[in-house]
MARLUM-673040 format. One line per field, with one value per atom (N, C-alpha, C, CB): residue number from 1; atom name; x, y, z; residue in one letter. Coordinates in Angstrom, 1 decimal, decimal comma, padded with zeros to 4 digits, always signed. Glycine has a CB too. Layout:
BEGIN
pos c(NUM_...) .
site c(CA_...) .
u c(X_...) .
v c(Y_...) .
w c(Z_...) .
code c(A_...) .
***
This chain:
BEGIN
pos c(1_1_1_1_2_2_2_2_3_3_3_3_4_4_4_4_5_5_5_5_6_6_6_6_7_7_7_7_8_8_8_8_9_9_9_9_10_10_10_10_11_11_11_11_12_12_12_12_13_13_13_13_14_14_14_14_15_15_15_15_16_16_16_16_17_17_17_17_18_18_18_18_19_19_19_19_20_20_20_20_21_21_21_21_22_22_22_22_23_23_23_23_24_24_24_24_25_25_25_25_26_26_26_26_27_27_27_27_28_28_28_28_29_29_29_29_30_30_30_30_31_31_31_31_32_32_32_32_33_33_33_33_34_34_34_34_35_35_35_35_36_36_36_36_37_37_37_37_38_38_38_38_39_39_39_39_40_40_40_40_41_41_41_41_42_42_42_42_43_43_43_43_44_44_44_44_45_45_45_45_46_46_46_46_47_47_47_47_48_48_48_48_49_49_49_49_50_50_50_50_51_51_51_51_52_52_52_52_53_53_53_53_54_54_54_54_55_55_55_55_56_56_56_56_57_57_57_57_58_58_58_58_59_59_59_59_60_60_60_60_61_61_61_61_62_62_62_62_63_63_63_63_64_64_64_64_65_65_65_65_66_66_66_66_67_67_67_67_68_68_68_68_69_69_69_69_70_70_70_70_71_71_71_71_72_72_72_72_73_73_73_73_74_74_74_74_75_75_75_75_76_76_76_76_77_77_77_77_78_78_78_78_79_79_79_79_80_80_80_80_81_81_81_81_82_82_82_82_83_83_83_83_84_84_84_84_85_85_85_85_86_86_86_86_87_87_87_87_88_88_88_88_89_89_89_89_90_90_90_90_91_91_91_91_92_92_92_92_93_93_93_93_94_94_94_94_95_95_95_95_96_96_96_96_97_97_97_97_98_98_98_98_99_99_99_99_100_100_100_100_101_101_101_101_102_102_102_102) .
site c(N_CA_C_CB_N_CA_C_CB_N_CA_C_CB_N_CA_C_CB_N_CA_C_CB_N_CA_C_CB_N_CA_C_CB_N_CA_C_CB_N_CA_C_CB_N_CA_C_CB_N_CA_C_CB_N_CA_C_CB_N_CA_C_CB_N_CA_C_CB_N_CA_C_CB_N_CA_C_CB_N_CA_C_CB_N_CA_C_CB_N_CA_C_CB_N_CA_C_CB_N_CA_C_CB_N_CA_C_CB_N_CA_C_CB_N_CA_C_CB_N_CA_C_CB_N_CA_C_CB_N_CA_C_CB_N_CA_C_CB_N_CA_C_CB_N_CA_C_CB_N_CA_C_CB_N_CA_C_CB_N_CA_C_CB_N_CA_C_CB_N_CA_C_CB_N_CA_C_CB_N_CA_C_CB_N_CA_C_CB_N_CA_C_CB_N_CA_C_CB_N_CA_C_CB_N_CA_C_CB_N_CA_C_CB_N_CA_C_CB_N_CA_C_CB_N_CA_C_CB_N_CA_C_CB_N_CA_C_CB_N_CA_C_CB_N_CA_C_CB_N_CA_C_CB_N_CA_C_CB_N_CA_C_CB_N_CA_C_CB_N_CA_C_CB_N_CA_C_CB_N_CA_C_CB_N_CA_C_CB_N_CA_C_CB_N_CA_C_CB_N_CA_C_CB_N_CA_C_CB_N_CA_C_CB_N_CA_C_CB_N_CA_C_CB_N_CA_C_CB_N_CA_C_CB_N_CA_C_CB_N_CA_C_CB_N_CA_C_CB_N_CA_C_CB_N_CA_C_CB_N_CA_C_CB_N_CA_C_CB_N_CA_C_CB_N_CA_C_CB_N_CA_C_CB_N_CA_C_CB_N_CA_C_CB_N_CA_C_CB_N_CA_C_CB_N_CA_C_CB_N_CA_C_CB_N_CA_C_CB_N_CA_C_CB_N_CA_C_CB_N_CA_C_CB_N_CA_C_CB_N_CA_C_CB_N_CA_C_CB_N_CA_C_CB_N_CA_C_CB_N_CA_C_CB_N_CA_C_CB_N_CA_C_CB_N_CA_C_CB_N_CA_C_CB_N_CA_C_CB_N_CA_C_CB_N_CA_C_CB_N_CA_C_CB_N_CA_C_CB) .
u c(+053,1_+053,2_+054,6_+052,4_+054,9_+056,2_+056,6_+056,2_+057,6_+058,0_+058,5_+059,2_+058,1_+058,2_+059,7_+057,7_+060,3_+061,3_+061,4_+061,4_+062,4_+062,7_+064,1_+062,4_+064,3_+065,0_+066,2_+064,4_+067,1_+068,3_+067,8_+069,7_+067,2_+066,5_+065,5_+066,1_+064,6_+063,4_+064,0_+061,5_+065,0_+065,4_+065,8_+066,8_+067,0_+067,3_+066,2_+067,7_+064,9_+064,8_+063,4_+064,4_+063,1_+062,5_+063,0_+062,7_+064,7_+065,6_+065,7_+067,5_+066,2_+065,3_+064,0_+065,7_+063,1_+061,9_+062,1_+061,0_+062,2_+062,1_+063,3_+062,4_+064,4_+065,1_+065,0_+066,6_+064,4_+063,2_+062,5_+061,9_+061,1_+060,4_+061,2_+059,7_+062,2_+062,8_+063,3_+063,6_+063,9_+064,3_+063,4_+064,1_+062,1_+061,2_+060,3_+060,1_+060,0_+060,0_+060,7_+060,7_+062,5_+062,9_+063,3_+063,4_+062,6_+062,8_+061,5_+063,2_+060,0_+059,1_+059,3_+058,1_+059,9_+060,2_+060,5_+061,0_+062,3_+062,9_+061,5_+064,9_+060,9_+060,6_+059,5_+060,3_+058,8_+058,0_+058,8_+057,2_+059,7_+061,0_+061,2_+063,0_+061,1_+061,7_+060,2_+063,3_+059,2_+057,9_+057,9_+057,4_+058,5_+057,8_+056,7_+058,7_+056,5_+055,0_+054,7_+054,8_+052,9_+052,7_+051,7_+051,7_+051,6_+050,7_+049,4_+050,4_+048,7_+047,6_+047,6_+046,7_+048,4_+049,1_+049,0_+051,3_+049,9_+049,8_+049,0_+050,2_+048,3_+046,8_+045,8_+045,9_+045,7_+044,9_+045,4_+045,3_+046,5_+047,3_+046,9_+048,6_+046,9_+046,6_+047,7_+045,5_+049,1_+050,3_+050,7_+050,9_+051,1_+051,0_+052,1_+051,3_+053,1_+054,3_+053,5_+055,7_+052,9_+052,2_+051,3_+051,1_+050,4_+049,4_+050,3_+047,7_+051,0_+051,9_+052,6_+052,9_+053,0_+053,8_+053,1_+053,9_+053,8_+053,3_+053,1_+054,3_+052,0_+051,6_+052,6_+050,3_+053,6_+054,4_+055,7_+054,4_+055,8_+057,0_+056,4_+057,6_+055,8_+054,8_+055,0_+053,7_+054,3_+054,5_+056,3_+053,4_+057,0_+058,2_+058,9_+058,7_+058,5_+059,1_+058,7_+058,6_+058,2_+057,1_+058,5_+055,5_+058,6_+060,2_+059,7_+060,3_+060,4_+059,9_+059,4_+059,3_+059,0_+058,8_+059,6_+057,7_+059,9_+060,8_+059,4_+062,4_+060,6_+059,7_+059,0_+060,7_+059,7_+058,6_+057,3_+059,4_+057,3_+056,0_+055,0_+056,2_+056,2_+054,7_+054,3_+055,1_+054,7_+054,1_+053,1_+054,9_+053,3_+052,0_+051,5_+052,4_+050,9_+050,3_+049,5_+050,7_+050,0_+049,3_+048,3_+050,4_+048,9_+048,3_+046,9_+049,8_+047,6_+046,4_+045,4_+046,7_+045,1_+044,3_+043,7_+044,9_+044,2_+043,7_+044,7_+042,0_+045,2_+045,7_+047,0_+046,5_+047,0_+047,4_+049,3_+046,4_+050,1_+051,7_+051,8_+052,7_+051,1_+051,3_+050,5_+050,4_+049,7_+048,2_+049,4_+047,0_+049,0_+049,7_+048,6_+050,4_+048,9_+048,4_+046,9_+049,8_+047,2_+046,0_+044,6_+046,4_+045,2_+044,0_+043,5_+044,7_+044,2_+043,1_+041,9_+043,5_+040,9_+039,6_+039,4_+038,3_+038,3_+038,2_+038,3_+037,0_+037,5_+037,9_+039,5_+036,9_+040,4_+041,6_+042,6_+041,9_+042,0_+042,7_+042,4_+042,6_+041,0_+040,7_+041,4_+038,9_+041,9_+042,3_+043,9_+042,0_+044,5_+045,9_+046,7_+046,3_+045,3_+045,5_+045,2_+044,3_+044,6_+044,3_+045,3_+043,4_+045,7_+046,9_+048,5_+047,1_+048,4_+049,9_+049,8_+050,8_+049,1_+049,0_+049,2_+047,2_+049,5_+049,4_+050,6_+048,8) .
v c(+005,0_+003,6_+003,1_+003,1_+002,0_+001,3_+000,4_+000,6_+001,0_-000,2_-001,4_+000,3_-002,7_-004,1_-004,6_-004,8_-004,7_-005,2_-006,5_-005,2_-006,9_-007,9_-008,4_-007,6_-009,9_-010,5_-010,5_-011,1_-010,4_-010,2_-010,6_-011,1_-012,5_-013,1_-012,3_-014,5_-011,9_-011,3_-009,9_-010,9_-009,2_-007,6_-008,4_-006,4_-009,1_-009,7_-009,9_-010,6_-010,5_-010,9_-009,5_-012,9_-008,5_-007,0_-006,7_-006,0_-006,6_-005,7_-006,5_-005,6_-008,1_-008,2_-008,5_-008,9_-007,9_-008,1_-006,2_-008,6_-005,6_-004,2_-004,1_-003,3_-004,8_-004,1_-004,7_-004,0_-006,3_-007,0_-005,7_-007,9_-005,0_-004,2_-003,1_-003,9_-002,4_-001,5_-001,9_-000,9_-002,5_-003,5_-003,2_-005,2_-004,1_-004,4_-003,0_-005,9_-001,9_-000,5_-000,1_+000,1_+000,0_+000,4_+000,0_+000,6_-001,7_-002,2_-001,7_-003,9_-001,7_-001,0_+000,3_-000,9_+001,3_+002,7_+002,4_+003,6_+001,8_+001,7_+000,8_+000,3_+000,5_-000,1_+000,8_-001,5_+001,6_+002,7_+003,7_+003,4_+003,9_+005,0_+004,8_+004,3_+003,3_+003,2_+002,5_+002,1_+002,4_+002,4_+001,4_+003,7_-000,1_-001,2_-001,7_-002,1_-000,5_-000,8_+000,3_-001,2_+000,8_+002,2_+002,4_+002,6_+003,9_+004,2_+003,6_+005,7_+003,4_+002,9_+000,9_+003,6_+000,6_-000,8_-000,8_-000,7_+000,3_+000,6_+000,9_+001,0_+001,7_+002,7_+001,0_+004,0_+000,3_-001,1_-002,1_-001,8_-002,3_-003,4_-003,4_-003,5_-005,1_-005,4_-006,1_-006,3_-005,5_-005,6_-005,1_-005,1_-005,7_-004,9_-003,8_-005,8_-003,8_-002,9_-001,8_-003,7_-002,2_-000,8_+000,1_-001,2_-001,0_+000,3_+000,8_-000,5_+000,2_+001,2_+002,2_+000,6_+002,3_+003,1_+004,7_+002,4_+005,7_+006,7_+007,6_+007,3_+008,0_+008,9_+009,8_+010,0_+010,6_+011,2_+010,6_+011,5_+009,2_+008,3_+008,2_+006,7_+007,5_+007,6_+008,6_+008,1_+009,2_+010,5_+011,1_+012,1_+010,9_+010,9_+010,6_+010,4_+008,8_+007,7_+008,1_+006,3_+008,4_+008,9_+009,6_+010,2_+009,5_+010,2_+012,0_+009,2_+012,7_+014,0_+014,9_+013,9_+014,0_+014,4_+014,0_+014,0_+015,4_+015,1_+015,6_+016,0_+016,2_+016,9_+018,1_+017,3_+018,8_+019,9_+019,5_+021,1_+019,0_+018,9_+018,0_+018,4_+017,0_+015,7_+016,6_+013,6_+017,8_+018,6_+019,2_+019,4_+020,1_+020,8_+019,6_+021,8_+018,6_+018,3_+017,7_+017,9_+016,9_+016,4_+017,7_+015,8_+018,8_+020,2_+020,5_+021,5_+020,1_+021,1_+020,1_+021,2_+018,5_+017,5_+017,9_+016,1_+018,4_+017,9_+016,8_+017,0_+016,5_+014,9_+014,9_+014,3_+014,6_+015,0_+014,4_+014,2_+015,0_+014,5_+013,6_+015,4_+012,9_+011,4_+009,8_+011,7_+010,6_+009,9_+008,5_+011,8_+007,3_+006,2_+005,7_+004,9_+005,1_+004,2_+003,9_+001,9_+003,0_+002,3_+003,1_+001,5_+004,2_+005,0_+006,1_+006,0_+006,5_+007,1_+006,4_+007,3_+007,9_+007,2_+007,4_+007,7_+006,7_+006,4_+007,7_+005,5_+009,1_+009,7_+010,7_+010,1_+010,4_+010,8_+010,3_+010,5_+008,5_+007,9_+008,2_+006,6_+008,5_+009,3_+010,6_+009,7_+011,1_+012,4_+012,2_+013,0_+011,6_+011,7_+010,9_+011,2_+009,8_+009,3_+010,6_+008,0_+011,4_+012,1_+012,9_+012,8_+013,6_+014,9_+014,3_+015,8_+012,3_+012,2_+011,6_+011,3_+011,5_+010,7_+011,8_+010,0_+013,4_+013,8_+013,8_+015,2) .
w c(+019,8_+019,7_+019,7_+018,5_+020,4_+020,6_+019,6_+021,8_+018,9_+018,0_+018,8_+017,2_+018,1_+018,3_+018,8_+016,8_+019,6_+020,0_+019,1_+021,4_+017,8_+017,3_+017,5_+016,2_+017,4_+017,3_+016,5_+017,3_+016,1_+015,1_+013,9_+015,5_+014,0_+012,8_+012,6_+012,9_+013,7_+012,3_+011,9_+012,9_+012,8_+012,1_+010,7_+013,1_+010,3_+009,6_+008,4_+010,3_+008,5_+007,3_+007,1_+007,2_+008,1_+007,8_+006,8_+008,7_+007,7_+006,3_+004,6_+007,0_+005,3_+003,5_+002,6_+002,8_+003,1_+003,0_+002,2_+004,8_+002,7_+002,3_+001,2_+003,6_+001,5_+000,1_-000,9_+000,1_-001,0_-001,9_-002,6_-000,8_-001,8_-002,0_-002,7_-001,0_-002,3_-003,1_-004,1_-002,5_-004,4_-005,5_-006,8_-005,0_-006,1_-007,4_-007,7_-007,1_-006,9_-006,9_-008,2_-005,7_-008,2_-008,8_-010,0_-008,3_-010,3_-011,9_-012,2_-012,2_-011,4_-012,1_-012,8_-011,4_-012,2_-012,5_-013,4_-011,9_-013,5_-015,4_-016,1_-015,6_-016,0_-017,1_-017,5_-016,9_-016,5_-017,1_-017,7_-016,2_-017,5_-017,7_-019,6_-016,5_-019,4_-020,7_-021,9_-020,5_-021,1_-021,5_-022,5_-022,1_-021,1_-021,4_-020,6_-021,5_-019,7_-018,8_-019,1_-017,1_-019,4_-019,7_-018,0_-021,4_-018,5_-017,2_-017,0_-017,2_-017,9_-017,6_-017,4_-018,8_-017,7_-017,1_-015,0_-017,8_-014,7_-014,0_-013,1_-014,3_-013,3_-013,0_-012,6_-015,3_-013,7_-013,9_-012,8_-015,3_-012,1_-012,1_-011,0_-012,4_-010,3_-009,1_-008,2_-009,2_-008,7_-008,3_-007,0_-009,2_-005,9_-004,5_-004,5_-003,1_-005,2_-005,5_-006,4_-006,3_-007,3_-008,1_-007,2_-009,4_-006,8_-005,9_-004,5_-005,2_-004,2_-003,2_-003,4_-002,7_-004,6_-005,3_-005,1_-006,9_-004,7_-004,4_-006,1_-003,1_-006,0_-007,6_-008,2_-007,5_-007,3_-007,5_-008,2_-006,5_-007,0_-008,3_-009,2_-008,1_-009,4_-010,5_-011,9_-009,9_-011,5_-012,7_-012,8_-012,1_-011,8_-012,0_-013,1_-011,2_-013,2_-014,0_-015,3_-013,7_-015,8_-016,9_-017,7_-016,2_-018,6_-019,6_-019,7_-022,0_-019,2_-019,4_-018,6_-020,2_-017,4_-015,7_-014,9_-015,1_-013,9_-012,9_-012,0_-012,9_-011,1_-009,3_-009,4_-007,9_-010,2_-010,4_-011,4_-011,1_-012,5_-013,2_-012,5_-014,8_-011,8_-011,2_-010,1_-010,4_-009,3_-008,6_-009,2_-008,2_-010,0_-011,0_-011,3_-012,6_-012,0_-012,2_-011,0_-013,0_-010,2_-009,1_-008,4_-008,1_-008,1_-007,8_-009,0_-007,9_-009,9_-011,0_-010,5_-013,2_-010,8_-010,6_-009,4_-010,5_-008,0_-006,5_-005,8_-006,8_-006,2_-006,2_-004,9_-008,0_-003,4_-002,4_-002,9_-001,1_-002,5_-002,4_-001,6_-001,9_-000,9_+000,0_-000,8_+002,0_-001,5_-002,3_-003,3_-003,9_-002,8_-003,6_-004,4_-002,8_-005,0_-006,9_-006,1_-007,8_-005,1_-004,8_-004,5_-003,8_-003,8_-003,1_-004,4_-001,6_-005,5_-006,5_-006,7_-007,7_-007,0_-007,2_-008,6_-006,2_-009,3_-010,6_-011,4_-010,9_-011,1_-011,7_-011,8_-011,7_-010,9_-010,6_-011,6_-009,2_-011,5_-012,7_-013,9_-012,7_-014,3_-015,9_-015,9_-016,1_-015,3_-015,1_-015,5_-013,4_-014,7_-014,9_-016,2_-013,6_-016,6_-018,2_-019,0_-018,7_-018,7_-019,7_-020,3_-019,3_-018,7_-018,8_-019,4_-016,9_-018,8_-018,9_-020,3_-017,7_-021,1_-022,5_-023,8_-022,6_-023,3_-024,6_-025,1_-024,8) .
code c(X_X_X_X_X_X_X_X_X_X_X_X_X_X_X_X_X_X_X_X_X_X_X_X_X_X_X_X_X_X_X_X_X_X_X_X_X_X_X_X_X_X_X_X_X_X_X_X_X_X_X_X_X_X_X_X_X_X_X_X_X_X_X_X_X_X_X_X_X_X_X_X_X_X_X_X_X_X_X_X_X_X_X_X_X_X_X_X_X_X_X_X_X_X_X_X_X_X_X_X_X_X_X_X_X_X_X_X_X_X_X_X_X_X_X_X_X_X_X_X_X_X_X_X_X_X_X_X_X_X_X_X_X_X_X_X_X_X_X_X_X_X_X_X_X_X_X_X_X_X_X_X_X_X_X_X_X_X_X_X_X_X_X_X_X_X_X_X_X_X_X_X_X_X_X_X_X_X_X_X_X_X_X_X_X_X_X_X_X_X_X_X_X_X_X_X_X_X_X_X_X_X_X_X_X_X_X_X_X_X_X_X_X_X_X_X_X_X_X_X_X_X_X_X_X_X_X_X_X_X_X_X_X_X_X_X_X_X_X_X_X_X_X_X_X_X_X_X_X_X_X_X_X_X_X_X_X_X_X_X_X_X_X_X_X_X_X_X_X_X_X_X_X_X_X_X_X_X_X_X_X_X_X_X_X_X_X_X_X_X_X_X_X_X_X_X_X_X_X_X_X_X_X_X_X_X_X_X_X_X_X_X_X_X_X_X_X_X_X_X_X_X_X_X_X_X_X_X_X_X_X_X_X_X_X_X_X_X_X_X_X_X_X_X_X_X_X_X_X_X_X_X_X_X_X_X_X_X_X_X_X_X_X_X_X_X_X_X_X_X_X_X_X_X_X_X_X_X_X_X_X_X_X_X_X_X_X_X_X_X_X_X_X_X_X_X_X_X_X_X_X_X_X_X_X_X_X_X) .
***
């Protein structure tokens, strides 16, 4: 498939349209980081930046997980390395409250 030949103005406002999105990406993290949003906030939320958010960041942000444990864990669950917030299914989310809450 052929990417869309755009205009300067719309490349222009793509690019800030996306670093918008990264932006607010990266104040959700700190704020899970520092667990003024918890996971199950998260898990719940009907936020288009949360459910995009890939499970991996995710469990990243979490104080005490890096890339290797949100690996094992996502592995121990089933839970795919491309798999974002939105696409878990209800028992995936009982699952990953379970394991990331102790």
């Amino acid at each position: 498939m052929a990417l869309p030949q755009l205009s300067d103005e719309q490349r222009k406002q793509a690019l800030e349209k996306a670093a918008a999105a990264r932006h607010a990406r990266a104040e959700l993290r700190s704020n899970i980081k520092s667990g003024r949003v918890t996971l199950e906030e998260v898990l719940d939320s009907d936020d288009p930046i949360a459910n995009r958010m890939k499970v991996s960041a995710l469990i990243e942000s979490l104080p005490g997980y890096g890339k290797a444990k949100a690996a094992k864990v996502m592995d121990e669950l089933g839970i795919s390395a491309t798999r974002r917030v939105k696409g878990l299914g209800a028992r995936q989310r009982e699952q990953l409250i379970e394991v990331l809450s102790k």
